[in-house]
N, C-alpha and C positions, 0 to 999 in steps of 0.2 A: 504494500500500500504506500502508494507517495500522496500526502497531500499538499497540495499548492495555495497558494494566498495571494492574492494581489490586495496590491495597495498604491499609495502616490496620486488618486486619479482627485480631478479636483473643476472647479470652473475657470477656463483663461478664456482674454480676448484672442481674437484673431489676429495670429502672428506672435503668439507667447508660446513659452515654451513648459513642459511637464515633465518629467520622471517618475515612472514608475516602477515598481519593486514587483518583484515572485518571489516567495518567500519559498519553500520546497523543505518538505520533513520526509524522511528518508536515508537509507543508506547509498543509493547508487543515483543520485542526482545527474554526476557528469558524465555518464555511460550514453544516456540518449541525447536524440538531437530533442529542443523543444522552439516552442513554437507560441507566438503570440497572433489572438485572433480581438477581431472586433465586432460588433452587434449595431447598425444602427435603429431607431423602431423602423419595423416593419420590415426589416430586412434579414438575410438569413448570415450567419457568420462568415466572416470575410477573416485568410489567414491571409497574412500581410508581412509576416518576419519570421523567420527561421533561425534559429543557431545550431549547428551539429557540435557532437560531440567535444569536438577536436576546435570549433571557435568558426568554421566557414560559416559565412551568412547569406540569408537572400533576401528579395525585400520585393515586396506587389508595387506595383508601378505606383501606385493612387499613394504610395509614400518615401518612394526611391530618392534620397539626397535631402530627404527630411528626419527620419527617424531612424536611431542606432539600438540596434540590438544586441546586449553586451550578457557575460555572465561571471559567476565567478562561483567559481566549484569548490574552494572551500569553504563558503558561506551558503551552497547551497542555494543561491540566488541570481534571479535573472532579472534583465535589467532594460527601462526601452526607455532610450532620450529621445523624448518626442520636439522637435521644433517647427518654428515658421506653420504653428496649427493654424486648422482652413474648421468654417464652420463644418465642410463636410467629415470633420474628424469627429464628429461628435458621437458619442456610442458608447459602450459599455466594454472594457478590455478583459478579456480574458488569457492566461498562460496556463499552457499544458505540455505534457509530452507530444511532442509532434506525432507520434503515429498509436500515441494508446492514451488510455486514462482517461478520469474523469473530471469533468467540468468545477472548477469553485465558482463563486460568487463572483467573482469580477471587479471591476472597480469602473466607474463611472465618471469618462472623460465630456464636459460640454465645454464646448466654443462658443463663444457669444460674445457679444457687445451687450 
C-alpha cells in the first residue's frame, strides 16, 4: 500500500506561480515512475507530467515550459512548480503512480483575478 497526499494547491492570479507537494508513505516510493494529473469541472483527468524512476520527464503540451516536475526519493516526495498559470489551469491536482494505485484527495489549484 502507498498512500499519497497532495498539498500546496491554493488560489493565484493569472501568471503566479504555485508549488505543490506529494507527500508518499511507503517503502518503494523511487522504484516507479509517477505521474501528476488534473481534473477541471466537467472534464475527465488530464495526465500532464511524468517522472520515471530514474528522474526523465514528460510534460502535455497544455503545460510544456510552464510547469516542472521534480522529486526527491529520500523524502518520499514529488514535487510540481507550476508557473506563468492561465485560468485554464484551474482544476483539482492529483499525484499517483503512473501506471497503478489509487487516487487521494487532491488539492485544489484556481486561477482567477
Amino acid at each position: 500500500q502507498v498512500q499519497l497526499v497532495e498539498s500546496g494547491g491554493g488560489l493565484v492570479q493569472p501568471g503566479g506561480s504555485l508549488r505543490l507537494s506529494c507527500a508518499a508513505s511507503g517503502s518503494i516510493f523511487g522504484t516507479y515512475a509517477m505521474g501528476w494529473w488534473r481534473q477541471a469541472p466537467g472534464k475527465s483527468r488530464e495526465l500532464f507530467a511524468t517522472i520515471s524512476s530514474l528522474g526523465s520527464t514528460n510534460y502535455a503540451d497544455s503545460v510544456k515550459g510552464r510547469f516542472t516536475i521534480s522529486k526527491n526519493n529520500a523524502k518520499n516526495t514529488v514535487y510540481l512548480q507550476m508557473n506563468s498559470l492561465k485560468a485554464e489551469d484551474t482544476g483539482i491536482y492529483y499525484c499517483k503512480m503512473h501506471s497503478f494505485g489509487d487516487w487521494g484527495q487532491g488539492t485544489q489549484v484556481v486561477v482567477s483575478s
